[in-house]
C-alpha positions in Angstrom: 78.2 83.9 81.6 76.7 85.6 84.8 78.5 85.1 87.9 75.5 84.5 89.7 72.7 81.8 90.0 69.3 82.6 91.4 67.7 78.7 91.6 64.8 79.5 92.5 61.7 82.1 92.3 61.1 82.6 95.8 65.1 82.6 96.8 66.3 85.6 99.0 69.8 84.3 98.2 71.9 84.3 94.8 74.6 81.2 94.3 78.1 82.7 93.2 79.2 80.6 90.2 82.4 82.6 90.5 83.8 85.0 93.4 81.5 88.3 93.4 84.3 91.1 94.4 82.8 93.9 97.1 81.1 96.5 95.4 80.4 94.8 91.9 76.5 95.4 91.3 74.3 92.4 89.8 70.4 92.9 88.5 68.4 89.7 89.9 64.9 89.2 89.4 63.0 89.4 92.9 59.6 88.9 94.0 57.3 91.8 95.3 60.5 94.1 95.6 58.8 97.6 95.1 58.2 97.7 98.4 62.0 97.8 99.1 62.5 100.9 96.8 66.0 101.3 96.0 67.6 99.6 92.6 64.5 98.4 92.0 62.7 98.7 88.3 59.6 97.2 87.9 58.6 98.8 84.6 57.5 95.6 83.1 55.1 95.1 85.9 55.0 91.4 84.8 53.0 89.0 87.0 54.0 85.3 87.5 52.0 83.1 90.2 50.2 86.5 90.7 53.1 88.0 92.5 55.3 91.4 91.1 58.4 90.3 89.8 61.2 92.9 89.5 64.8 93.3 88.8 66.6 94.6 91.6 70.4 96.1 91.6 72.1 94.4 94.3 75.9 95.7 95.3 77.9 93.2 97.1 78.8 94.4 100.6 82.1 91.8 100.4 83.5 89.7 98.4 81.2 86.3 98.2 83.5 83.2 97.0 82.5 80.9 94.6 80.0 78.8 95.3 78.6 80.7 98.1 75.2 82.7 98.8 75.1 86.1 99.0 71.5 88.2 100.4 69.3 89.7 97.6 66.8 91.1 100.5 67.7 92.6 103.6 66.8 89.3 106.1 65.8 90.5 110.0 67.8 88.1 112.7 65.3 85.3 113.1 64.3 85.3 109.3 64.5 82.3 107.2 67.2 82.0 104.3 65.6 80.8 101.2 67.8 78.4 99.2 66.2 75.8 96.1 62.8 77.7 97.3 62.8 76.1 100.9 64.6 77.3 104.0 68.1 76.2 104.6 68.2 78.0 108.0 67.6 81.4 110.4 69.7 84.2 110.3 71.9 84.6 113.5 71.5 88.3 113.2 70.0 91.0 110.7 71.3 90.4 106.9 71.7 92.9 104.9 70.9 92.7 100.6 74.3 91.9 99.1 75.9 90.6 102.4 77.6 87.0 102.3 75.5 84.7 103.9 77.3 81.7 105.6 78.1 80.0 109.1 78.7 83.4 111.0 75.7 84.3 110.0 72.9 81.7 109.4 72.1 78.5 111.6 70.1 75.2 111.6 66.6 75.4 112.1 66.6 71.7 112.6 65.0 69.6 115.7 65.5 66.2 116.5 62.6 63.7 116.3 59.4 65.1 113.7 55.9 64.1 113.7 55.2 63.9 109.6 52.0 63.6 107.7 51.8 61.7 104.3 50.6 64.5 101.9 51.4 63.0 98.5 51.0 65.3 95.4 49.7 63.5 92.0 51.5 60.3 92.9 48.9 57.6 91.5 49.5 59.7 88.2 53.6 59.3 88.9 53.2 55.4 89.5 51.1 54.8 86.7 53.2 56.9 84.8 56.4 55.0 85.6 54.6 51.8 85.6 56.1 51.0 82.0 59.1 51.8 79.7 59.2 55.4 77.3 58.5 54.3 74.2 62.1 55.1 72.3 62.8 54.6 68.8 65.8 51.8 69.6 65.4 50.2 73.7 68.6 51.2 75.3 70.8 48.7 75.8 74.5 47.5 77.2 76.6 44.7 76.9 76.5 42.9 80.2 77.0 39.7 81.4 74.0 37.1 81.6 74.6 34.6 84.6 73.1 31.3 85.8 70.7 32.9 88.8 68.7 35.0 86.0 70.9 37.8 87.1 73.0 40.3 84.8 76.4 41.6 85.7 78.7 44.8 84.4 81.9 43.4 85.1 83.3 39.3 84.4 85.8 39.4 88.4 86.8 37.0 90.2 86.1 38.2 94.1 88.4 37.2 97.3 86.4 37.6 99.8 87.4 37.4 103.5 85.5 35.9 106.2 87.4 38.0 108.9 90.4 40.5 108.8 92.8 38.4 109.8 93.6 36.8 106.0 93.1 40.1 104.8 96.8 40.0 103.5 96.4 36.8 102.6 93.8 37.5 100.4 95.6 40.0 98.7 98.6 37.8 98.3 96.5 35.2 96.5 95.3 38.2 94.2 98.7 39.5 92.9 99.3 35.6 92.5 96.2 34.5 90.5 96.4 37.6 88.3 99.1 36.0 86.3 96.3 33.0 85.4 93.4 35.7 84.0 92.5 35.5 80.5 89.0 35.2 78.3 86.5 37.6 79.1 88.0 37.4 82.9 88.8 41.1 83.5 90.9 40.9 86.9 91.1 39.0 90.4 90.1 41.8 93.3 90.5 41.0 96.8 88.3 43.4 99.3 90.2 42.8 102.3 88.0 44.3 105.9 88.9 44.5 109.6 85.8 43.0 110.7 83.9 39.0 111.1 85.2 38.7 114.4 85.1 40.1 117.9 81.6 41.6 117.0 78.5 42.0 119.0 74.6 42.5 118.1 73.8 44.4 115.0 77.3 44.8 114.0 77.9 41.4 113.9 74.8 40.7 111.3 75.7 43.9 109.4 79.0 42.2 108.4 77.7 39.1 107.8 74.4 40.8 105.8 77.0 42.2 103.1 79.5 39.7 103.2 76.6 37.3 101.5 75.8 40.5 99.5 78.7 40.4 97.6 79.2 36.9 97.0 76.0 37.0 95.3 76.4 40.3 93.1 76.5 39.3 89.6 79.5 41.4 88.7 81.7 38.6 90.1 81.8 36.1 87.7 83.8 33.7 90.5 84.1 34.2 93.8 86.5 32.6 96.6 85.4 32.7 100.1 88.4 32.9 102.6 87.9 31.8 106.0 90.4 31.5 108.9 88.7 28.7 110.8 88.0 29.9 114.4 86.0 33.2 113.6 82.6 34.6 114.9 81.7 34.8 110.9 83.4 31.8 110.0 82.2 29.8 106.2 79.6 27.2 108.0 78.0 30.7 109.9 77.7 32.7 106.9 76.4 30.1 104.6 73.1 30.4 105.5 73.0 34.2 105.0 74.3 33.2 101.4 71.3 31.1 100.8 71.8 29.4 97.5 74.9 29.8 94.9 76.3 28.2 92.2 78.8 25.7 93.2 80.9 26.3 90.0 80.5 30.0 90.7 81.4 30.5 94.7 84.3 28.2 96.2 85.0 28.2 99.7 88.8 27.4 101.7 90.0 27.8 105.3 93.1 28.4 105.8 93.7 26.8 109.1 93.0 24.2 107.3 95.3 24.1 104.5 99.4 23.6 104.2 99.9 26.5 101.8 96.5 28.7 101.9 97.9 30.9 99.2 98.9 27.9 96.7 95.8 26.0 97.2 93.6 29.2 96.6 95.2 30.1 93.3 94.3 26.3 92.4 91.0 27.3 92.8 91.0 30.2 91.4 92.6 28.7 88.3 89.1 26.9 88.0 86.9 29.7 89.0 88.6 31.5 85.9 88.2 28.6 83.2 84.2 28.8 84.6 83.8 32.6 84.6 85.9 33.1 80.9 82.6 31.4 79.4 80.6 34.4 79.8 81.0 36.8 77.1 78.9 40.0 77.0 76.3 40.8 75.0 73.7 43.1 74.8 70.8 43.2 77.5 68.4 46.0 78.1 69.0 48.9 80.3 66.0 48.4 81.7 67.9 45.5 84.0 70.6 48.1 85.0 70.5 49.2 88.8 72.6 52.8 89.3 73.3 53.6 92.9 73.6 57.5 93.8 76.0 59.1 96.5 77.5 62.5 96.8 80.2 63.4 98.9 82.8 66.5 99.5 80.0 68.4 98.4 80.0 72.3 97.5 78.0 75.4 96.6 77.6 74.0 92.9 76.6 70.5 94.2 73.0 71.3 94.2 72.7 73.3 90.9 74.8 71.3 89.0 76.1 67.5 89.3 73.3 66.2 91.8 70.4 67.8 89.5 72.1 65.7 86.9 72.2 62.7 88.1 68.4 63.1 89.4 67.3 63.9 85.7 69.7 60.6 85.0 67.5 58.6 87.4 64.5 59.6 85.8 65.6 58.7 82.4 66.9 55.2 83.4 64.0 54.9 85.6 61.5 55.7 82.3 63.4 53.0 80.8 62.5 50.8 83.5 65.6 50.3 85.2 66.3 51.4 89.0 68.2 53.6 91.2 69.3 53.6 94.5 69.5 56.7 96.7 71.5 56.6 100.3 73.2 58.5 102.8 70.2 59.3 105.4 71.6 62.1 107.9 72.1 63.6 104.4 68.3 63.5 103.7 67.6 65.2 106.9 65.9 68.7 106.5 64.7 67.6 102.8 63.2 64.5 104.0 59.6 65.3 103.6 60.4 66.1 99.7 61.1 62.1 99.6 57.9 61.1 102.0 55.5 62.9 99.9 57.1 61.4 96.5 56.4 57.7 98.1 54.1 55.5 96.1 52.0 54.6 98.9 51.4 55.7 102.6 53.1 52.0 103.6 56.3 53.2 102.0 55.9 56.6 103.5 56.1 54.8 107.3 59.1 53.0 106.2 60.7 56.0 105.3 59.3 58.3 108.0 61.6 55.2 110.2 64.7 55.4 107.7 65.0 59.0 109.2 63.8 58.9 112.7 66.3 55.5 113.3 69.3 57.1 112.0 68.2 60.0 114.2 67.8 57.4 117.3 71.3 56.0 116.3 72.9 59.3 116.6 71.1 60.2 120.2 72.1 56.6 121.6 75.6 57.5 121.1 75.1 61.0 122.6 75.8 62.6 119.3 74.2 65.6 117.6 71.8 65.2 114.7 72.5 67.8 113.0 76.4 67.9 113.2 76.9 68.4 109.4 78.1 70.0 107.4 82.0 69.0 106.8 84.8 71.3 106.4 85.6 70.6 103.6 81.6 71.4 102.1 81.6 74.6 104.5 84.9 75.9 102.6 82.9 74.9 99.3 79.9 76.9 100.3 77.4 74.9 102.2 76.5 76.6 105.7 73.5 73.9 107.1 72.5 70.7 106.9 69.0 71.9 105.4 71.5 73.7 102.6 73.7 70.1 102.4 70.2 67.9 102.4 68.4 70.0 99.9 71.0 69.7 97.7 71.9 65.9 97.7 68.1 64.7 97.4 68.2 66.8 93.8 69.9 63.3 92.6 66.5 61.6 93.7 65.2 63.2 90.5 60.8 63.1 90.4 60.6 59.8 90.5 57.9 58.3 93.0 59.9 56.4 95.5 59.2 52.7 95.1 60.8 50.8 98.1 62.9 51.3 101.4 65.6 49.3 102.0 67.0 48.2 105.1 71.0 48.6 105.7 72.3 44.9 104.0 68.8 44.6 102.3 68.6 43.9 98.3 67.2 45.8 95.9 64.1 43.6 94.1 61.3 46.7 93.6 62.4 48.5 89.9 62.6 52.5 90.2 63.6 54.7 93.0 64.6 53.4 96.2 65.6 54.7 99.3 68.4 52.9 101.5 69.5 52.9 105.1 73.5 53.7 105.6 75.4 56.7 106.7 76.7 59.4 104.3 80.5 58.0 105.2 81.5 57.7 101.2 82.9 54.0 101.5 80.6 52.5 104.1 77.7 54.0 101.6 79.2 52.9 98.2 80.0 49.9 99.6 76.0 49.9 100.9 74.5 50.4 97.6 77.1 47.7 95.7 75.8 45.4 98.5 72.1 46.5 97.7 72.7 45.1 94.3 73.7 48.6 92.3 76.0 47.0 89.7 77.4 51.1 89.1 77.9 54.2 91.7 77.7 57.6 90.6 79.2 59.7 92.6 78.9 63.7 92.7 81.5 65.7 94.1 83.1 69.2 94.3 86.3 68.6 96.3 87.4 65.7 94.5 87.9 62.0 96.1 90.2 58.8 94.5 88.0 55.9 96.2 86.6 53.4 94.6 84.0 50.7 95.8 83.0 46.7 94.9 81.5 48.2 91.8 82.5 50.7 89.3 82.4 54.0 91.2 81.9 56.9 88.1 82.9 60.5 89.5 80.8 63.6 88.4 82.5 67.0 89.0 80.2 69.4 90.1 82.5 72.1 88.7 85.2 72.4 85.7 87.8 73.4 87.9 88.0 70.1 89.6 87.4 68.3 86.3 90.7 70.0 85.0 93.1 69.7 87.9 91.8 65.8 88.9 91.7 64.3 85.7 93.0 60.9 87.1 90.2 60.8 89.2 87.0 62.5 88.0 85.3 60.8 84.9 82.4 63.5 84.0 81.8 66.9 84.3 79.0 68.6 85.5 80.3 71.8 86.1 79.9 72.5 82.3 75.9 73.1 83.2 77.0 76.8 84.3 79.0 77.4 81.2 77.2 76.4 77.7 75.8 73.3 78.3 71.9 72.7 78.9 70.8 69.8 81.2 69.3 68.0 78.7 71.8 67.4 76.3 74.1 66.8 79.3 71.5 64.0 80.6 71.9 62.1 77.3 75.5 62.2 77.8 75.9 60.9 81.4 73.3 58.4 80.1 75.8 57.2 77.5 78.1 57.4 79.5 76.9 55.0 82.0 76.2 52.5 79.3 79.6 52.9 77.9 80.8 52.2 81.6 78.2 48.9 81.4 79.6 47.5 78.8 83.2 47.5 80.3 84.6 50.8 79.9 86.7 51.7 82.9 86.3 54.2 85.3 89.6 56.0 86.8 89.4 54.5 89.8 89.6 51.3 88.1 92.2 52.5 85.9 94.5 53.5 89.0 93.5 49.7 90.3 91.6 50.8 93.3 88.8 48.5 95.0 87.5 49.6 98.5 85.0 48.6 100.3 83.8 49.5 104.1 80.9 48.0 106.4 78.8 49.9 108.9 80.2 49.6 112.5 77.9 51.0 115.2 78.9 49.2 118.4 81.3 47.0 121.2 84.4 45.6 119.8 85.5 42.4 122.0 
């Protein structure tokens, strides 16, 4: 295996797949190199796209860490840095061929607000295209849960859910209690305890209550228990109307202000909300009803190339199947955003998304904050330098999918394929964003490693073997195989598998270790 990636034609940068010691020499194919005489040998003289292509001999000037970029041309101060075949940012100063390019040297090329032009390429074909399931030998299924809304679930719960943080403990009290009463096809009682449904203001206050109702709703709850104080903002009679309608043998309610022993008379309920849910029993329903949300977060030099390409080629593959994916985390789209304009279906969806951007953009210049303060520390020490590097990675898990509807933050999913929803690229608020959206599974790519978990089953893809060996309790596939002997297709039909196995009740390892998170989107005044 080479220790080198070059992703794509038109790169002036090579990826290290592992650390590149000063001095060791590497042959990489370049584009019209001759010119640049040294190392060079263009024997072949073999045209592609009408342009010379030539190996070089490159000698690294330093050792370039894994997962880093490294020069293959000499780059003047002011030149663009070619990364995926689009610029990731402008060199501080002249960069020399075989000279590690990262922070010290490169920097955003990023402004803030962008005028954008809809220039969609071939997209009636893609629509039409995805209009209708890939005719397969056997339909794909998993063995899901059927419920009374018309709805399918992944998992038979029973959800606590607090109005307000102050019966968080509570809530989890009644839990460890009820858990003692589970049996059937009832897998667990999980309560997602927040700080928030009081003392709120504005947007905040409707975001809470937005994916409150969001959860009661999703369909892997088989029961769910509503648990109000009595004298909050978000209090039952408030947030019923953002519930709408519900199954009254599915979704109880209980104040506990209300109540002698809150705890005791919410097991009772609980009790029935059991004996109702243990009459669902799975069985098999087509994939084409699955919805797959996509994050990635703690994100290194391997992100783009490996785990993120995977799970775009997944999307695509449930998506020609007729199922639907959700991509989030918006600054994270920034500086790769016009890649996901031009793939909308329609010049509509292109406005709405052309406003998923330029809002998050507002939100971060009302609170005097920079754009384009990104990457982490944690995805600098794994090899990511800009936020056009970071961006142009994540939107690989968007696959080539025409995007087929724009969600607002709190919003539900109801258009099948690609969509694109408003939240941060925080890892809980977002995973907790795309459960509420409807995603009955997360996938989750990344290379540091993470334990959270979300509402929903939260599968971890490595983007590297490394991680996949030391954090076994916590990753659940492995991407990083993709540099080793593994091709991305047979890979593809395995995270597909995967995911159906994970369907049809297969735990995840956060699940395993008993973990359940979830986070809502705070943006303003606290009373």
């Amino acid at each position: 295996m080479q220790n080198f990636l070059k992703i794509n034609d038109n790169d002036n940068v090579v990826v290290a797949l592992n650390a590149i010691p000063a001095g060791e020499r590497i042959n990489v194919k370049v584009l019209d190199a001759r010119a640049d005489a040294e190392g060079v040998d263009c024997q072949e003289n073999a045209a592609e796209s009408g342009r010379t292509v030539c190996e070089k001999t490159i000698t690294a000037l330093e050792e370039i860490p894994a997962g880093h970029k490294m020069a293959i041309k000499d780059i003047p101060a002011g030149g663009q840095v070619i990364k995926y075949g689009y610029r990731i940012g402008i060199a501080k100063e002249e960069i020399k061929a075989g000279a590690w390019i990262h922070t010290h040297n490169i920097k955003t090329a990023l402004g803030d607000l962008l005028e954008y032009t809809y220039e969609p390429a071939g997209m009636e074909e893609s629509v039409a295209a995805s209009g209708g399931k890939v005719q397969r030998a056997a339909e794909s299924t998993f063995m899901g849960f059927k419920r009374s809304d018309g709805k399918v679930g992944v998992r038979n719960e029973i959800w606590i859910i607090p109005t307000v943080g102050c019966v968080n403990n509570v809530a989890t009290a009644i839990a460890k209690q009820a858990n003692a009463y589970v049996k059937g096809s009832v897998e667990e009682v999980i309560a997602f305890p927040h700080p928030y449904g009081c003392s709120q203001m504005g947007e905040d206050q409707e975001h809470t209550r937005k994916i409150l109702a969001d959860l009661i709703q999703h369909p892997n709850a088989g029961g769910v228990l509503v648990l109000g104080l009595g004298c909050e903002n978000s209090n039952i009679d408030v947030l019923k109307p953002y519930i709408g309608d519900y199954d009254e043998n599915r979704v109880k309610f209980l104040v506990a202000q209300e109540h002698e022993d809150e705890i005791a008379a919410s097991v009772e309920i609980i009790k029935g909300l059991i004996d109702y849910a243990s009459g669902f029993e799975r069985e098999p329903i087509s994939a084409d009803r699955l919805i797959v949300g996509m994050k990635c977060g703690g994100s290194d030099g391997l992100s783009g190339i490996t785990a993120n390409p995977l799970v775009g080629r997944f999307s695509d593959r449930l998506i020609a199947e007729g199922g639907t994916t959700i991509l989030t985390e918006v600054p994270e789209m920034f500086g790769a955003e016009t890649i996901l304009m031009n793939r909308c279906a329609n010049e509509a969806l292109f406005h709405q998304t052309v406003a998923l951007i330029n809002d998050f953009k507002n939100y971060f210049k009302s609170h005097n904050q920079t754009i384009y303060e990104n990457p982490s520390p944690g995805n600098k020490k794994g090899g990511i330098s800009t936020l056009e590097d970071k961006s142009l990675g994540c939107t690989q898990k968007s696959g080539s999918a025409p995007v087929m509807g724009v969600l607002q933050y709190g919003e539900t999913v109801s258009a099948r394929g690609l969509n694109l929803l408003s939240a941060p690229g925080n890892d809980l608020v977002a995973a907790t964003a795309l459960a509420a959206a409807g995603a009955h599974i997360v996938l989750f790519t990344t290379g540091r490693g993470t334990p959270f978990a979300s509402p929903v089953p939260t599968v971890k893809i490595s983007t590297n073997s490394g991680l996949a060996g030391k954090k076994a309790n916590w990753i659940d596939f492995n991407a990083g195989v993709l540099v080793e002997d593994k091709t991305m297709e047979e890979e593809t039909e395995k995270l597909f598998e995967y995911v159906v196995a994970v369907a049809s009740g297969q735990k995840v390892c956060s699940e395993t270790a008993g973990f359940h998170d979830m986070a809502i989107f705070k943006q303003g005044v606290t009373l």
